[in-house]
C-alpha positions in Angstrom: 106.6 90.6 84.4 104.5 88.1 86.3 100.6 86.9 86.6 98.9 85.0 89.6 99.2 82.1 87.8 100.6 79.3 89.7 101.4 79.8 92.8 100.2 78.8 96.4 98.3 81.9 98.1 94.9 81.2 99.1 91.7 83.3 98.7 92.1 86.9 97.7 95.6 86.5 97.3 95.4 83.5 95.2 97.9 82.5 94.1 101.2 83.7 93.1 100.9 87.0 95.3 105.0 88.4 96.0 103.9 90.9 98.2 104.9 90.2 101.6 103.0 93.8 103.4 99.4 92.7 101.9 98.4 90.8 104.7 99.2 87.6 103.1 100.3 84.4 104.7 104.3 85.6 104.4 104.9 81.7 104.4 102.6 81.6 100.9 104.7 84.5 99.5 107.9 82.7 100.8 107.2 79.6 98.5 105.5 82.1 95.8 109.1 83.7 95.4 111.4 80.3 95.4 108.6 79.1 92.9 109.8 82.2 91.0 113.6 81.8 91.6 113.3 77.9 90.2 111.0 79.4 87.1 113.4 81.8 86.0 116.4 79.8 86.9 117.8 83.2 89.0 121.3 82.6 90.5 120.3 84.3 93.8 117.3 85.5 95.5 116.1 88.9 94.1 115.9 92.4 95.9 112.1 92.4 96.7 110.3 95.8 96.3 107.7 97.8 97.7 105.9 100.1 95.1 104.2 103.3 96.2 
């Protein structure tokens, strides 16, 4: 599990938004994800999903 906390989205999205079909600035949620990666020390990039 995640919070906002920490990450570089501005405004609505502010600021550790993962979504990437929000509307979001996808090179915000790029840089939110590797911030991620490095936090959790992940071996590989994760498989990103879309809940519904």
């Amino acid at each position: 599990m995640t919070t906002r906390r920490g990450g570089v989205s501005a405004e609505v999205y502010s600021s550790l938004n993962l979504a990437d079909h929000v509307g979001d600035d996808l090179q915000s949620v790029k840089k939110n994800r590797a911030l991620l990666q490095v936090a959790l020390a992940l071996p590989a990039e994760p498989l990103w999903l879309r809940q519904v």
